[in-house]
N, C-alpha and C positions, 0 to 999 in steps of 0.2 A: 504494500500500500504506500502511496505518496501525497504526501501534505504539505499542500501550497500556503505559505501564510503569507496574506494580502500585509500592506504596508501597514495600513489603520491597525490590523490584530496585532503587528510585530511592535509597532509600538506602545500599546494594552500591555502585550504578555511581560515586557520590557519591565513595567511598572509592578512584577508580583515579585516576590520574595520566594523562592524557593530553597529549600535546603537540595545537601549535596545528591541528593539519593533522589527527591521529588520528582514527579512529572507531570503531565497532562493526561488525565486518563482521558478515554473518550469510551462512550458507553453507547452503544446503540442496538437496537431491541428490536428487529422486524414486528408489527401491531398489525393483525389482520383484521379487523371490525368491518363495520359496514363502509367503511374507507377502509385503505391500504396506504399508511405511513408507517414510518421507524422514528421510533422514540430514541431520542440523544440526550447525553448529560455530559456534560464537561466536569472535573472532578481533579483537586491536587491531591496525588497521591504517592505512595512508592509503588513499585516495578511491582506485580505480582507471578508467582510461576508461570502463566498462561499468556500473556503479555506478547505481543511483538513489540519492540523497541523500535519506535520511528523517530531521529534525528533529526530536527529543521530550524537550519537560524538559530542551532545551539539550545535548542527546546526539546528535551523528549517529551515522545508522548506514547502512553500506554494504552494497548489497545488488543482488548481479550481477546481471543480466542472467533467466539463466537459473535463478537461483533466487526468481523473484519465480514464474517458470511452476510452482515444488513449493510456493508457499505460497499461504494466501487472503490475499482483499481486508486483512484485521485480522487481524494476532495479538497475542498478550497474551504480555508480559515479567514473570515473576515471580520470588523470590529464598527460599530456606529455606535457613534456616542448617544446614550441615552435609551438606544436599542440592545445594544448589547451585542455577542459573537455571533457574528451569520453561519451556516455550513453548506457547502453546496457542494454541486460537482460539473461537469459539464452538459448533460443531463436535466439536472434538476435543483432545486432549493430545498433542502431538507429542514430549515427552517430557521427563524430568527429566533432573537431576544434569547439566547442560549446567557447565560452564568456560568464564569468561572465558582466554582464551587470551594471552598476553603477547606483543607485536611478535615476530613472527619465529621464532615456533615452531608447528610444522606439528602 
């Protein structure tokens, strides 16, 4: 998987504190309901066993197993102020007004 981070996110991510171990988890959930979306959350976290480790702009970001199967090959990380992180892909907009999530809150 390959993660583009737009200029607005890179300077967002820029402004977190993370320790040495930290990353960006990304969490996405395929939702089958009477629509068909995938649920995302953004989350600072450490590495967990299941993890691929994606590197960008000096940012990992952690990304299970099973949510690599709800996203494509490339998404795109973006940031609006007041909206919050975009995610898309070439394809599609998986959605706005995403939160960086703070260690340890669900």
């Amino acid at each position: 998987m390959n993660i583009e981070i737009r200029e607005a996110a890179l300077e967002e991510l820029n402004k977190v504190q993370f320790s040495v171990h930290e990353g960006i988890r990304i969490l996405a959930e395929f939702v089958g309901t009477c629509s068909i979306a995938t649920d995302i959350q953004l989350q600072i976290e450490e590495k967990q066993a299941d993890d691929e480790v994606i590197t960008e702009s000096g940012f990992n970001f952690f990304v299970p197993e099973k949510s690599l199967e709800s996203l494509p090959s490339k998404i795109f990380l973006d940031f609006k102020p007041g909206f919050g992180y975009k995610i898309s892909s070439a394809e599609e907009t998986f959605g706005y007004n995403f939160k960086l999530k703070p260690r340890n809150e669900k």
